[in-house]
C-alpha positions in Angstrom: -95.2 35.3 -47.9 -95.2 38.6 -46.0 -94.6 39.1 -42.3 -98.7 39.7 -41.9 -99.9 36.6 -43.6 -97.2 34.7 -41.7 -98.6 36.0 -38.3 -102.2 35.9 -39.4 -101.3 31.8 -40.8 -99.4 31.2 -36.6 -102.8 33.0 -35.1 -105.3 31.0 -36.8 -103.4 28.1 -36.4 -103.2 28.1 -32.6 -106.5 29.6 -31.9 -108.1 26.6 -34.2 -105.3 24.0 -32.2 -107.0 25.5 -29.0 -110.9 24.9 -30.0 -109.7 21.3 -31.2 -108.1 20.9 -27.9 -111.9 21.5 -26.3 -113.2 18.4 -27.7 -110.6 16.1 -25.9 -111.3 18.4 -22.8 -115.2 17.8 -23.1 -114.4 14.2 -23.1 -112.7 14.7 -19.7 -115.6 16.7 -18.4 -118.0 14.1 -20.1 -117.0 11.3 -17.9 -116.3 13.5 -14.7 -119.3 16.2 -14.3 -122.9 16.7 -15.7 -123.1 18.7 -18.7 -125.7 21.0 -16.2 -123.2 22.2 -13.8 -120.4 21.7 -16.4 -122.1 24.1 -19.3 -123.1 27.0 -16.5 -119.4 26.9 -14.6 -117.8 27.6 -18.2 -119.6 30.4 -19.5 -119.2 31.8 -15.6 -116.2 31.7 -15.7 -115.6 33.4 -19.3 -118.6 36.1 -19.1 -116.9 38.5 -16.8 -113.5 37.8 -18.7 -114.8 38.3 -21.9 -117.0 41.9 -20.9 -113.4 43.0 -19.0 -111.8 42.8 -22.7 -114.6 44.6 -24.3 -114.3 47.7 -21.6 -110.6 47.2 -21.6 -110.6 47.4 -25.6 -113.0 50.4 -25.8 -114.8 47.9 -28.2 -117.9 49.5 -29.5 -122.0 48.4 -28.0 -124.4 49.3 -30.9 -127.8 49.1 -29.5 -129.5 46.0 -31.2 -133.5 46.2 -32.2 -135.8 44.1 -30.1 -136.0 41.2 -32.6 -132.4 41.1 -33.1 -131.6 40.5 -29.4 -134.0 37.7 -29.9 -132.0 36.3 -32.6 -128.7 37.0 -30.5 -130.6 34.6 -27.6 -131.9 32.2 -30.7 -127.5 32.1 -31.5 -127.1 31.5 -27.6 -129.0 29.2 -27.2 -128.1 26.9 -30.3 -124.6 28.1 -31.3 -123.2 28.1 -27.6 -125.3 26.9 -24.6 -127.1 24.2 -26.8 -123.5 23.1 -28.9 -121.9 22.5 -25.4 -124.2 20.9 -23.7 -124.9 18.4 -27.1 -121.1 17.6 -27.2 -120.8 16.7 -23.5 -123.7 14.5 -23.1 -122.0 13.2 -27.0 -119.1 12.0 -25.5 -120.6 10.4 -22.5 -121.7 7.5 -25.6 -118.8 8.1 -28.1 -114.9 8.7 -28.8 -113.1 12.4 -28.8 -112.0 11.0 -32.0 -115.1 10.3 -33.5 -116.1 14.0 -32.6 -113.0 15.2 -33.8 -114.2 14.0 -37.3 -117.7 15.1 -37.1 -116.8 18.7 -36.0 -115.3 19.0 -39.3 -118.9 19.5 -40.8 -119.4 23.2 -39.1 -118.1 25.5 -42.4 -119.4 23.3 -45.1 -122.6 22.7 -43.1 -122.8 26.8 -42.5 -121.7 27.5 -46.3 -123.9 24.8 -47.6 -127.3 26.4 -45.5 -126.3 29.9 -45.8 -126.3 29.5 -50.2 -129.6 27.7 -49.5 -131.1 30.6 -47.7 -129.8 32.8 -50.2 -131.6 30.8 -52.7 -128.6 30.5 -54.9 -127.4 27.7 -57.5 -125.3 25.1 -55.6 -122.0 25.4 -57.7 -119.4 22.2 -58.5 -117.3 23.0 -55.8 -119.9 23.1 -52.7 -121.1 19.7 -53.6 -117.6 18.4 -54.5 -117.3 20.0 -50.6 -120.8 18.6 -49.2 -120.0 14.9 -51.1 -116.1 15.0 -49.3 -117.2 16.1 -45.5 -120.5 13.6 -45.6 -118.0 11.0 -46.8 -115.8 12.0 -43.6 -118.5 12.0 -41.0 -119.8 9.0 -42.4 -116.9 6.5 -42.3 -116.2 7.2 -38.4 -119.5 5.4 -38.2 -117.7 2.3 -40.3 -115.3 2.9 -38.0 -117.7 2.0 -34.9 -119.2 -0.5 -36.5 -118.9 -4.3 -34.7 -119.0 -7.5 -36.8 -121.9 -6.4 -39.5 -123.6 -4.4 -37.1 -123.3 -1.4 -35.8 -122.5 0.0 -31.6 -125.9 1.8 -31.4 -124.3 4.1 -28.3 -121.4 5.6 -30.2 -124.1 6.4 -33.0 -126.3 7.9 -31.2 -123.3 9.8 -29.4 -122.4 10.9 -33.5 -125.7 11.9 -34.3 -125.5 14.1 -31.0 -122.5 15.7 -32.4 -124.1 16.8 -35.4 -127.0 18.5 -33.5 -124.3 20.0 -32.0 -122.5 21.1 -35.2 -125.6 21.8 -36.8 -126.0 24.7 -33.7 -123.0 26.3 -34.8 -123.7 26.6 -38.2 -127.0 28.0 -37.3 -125.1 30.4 -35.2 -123.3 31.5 -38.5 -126.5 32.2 -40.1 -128.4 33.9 -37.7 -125.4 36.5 -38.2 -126.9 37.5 -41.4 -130.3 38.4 -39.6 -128.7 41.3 -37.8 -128.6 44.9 -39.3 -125.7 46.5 -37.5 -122.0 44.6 -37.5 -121.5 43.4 -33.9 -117.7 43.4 -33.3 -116.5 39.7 -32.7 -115.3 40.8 -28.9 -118.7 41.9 -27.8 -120.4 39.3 -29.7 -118.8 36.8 -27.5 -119.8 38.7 -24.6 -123.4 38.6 -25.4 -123.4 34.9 -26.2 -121.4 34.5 -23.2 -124.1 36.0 -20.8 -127.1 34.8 -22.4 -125.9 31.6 -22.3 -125.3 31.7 -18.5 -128.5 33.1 -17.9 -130.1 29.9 -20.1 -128.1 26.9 -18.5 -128.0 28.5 -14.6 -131.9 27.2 -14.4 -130.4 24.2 -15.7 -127.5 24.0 -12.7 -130.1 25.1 -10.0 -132.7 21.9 -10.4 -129.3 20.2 -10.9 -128.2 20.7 -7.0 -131.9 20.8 -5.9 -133.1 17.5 -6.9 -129.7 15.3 -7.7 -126.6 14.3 -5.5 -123.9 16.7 -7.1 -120.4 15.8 -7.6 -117.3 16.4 -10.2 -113.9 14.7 -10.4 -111.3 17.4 -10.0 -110.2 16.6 -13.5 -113.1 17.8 -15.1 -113.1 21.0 -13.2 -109.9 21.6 -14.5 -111.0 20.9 -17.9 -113.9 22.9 -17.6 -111.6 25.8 -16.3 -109.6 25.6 -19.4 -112.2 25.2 -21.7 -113.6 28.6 -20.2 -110.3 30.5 -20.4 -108.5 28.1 -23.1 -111.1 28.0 -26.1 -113.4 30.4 -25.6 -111.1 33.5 -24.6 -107.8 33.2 -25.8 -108.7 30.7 -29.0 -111.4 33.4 -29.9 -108.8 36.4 -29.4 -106.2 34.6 -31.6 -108.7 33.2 -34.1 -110.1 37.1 -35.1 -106.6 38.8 -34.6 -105.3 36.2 -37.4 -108.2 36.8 -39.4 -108.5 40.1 -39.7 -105.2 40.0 -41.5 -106.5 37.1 -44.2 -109.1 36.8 -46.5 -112.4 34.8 -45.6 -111.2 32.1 -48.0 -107.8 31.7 -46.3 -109.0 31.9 -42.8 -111.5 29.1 -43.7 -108.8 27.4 -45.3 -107.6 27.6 -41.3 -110.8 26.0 -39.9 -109.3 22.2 -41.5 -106.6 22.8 -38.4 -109.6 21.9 -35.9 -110.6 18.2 -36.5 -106.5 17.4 -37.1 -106.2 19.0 -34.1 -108.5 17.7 -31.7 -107.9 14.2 -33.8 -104.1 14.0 -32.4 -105.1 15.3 -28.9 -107.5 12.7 -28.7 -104.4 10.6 -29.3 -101.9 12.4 -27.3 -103.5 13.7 -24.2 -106.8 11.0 -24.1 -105.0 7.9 -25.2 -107.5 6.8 -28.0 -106.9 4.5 -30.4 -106.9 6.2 -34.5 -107.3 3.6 -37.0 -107.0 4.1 -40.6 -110.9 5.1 -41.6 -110.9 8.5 -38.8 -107.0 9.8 -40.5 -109.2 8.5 -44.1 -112.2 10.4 -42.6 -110.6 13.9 -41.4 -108.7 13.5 -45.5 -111.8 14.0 -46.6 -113.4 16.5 -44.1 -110.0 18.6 -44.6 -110.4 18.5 -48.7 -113.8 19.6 -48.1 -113.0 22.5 -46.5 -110.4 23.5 -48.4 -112.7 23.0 -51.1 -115.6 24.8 -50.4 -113.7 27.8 -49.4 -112.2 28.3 -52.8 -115.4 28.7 -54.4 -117.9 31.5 -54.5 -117.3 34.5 -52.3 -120.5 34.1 -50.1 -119.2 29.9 -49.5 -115.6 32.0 -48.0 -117.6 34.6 -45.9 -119.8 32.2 -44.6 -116.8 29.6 -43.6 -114.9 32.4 -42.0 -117.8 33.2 -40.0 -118.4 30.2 -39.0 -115.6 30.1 -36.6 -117.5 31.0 -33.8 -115.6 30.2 -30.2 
């Protein structure tokens, strides 16, 4: 293995390590701050960050049609504002492990819908992929169930993190609607600002109607989430890339639910049993998977890694 691929293989590694780490952060903020002054303080805190790098980085501003800016708000406000706010108010009702699971659906999910709305044949591989990550997903519901029922909170709290995953993989596919290449840096910008300017309504009725408080621990979590995840995971996560194929850095995208599995362990204190390290087997084979199959099934993976 060359020098490139080895730092392209650290990159993606860390940046996707990073992103995990969110989800056990979310979990902090869930039970600390409302998702409404949570969701706006992050994407203050990154928006002016993130538009430094792009001036710093002389990174290029094509001027977008009118309909593709509202595609770029649609992405916003499902793929960022809407995903973040989903995942908090998730895991106010169910485990950073659990999620940690789930999330493993984003780049089959994105691959599976973009060779839908492509109208092409569903090959071997992308069921083999769709079969594995469903299996996945589904047994961290076994995992919640009680006696022969199941704990109705922590599926509801599941379902909530697919919405959430779903967002992102509509994210992905929205990127196809666009005629101009947007470059990663300023994409993140964008999505950054809009989705300030969507949740800061949110934050405003918020403080005007509610008593407002937030443990200091979920500040800090929402501080690194803003700097953490969003900057420095995205940073890493495109600067690895760029030096891999789409199939290898999907291949990458299996580091997130491992990740954020053994944080939720290490920094949360949760208790893994058998069927979530069964369940995140299965999401990780479907990912590797569906990423070694038809060219569009790699793009779309890759692209999927939106932070």
């Amino acid at each position: 293995m060359d020098s490139q691929r080895i730092i392209a293989c650290a990159l993606m590694t860390i940046a996707m390590t990073l992103v995990g780490s969110g989800v056990a952060a979310s979990k902090i903020i869930a039970v600390g701050m409302h998702p409404f002054l949570a969701v706006p303080l992050r994407f203050l805190i990154s928006t002016p960050i993130l538009w430094g790098l792009v001036f710093l980085t002389s990174t290029p501003r094509p001027q977008l049609l009118a309909k593709e800016y509202v595609i770029v708000m649609i992405q916003a406000a499902a793929g960022s504002a809407g995903y973040s706010i989903l995942m908090i108010l998730a895991l106010t009702l169910t485990t950073s492990a659990n999620a940690s699971v789930i999330h493993g659906l984003l780049p089959v999910l994105a691959a599976l819908v973009a060779t839908l709305a492509l109208k092409e044949r569903l090959g071997a591989k992308l069921w083999i992929a769709v079969g594995a990550v469903t299996a996945g997903a589904l047994l961290v519901n076994v995992a919640s169930a009680k006696g022969f029922g199941l704990d109705l909170k922590l599926l509801a709290g599941n379902l909530l993190v697919v919405l959430a995953v779903s967002g992102e993989a509509l994210f992905a596919i929205l990127s196809k609607r666009i005629s101009k290449p947007l470059a990663p840096l300023y994409l993140a910008a964008l999505m950054s600002s809009i989705s300030l300017l969507l949740t800061l309504p949110l934050a405003a009725g918020l403080v005007a109607f509610s008593t407002v408080a937030a443990a200091p621990a979920a500040l800090l979590a929402t501080v690194y989430i803003s700097i953490f995840p969003t900057v420095i995971g995205f940073w890493l996560w495109y600067s690895g890339a760029a030096r891999a194929s789409g199939g290898e850095a999907g291949v990458f995208m299996a580091v997130l639910p491992v990740a954020a599995l053994a944080l939720s362990f290490l920094l949360l204190g949760e208790t893994i049993t058998p069927i979530h390290i069964l369940g995140t087997a299965l999401v990780v084979l479907g990912i590797a998977v569906s990423v070694s199959g038809a060219r569009t099934v790699k793009k779309q993976a890759a692209e999927g890694a939106h932070v």
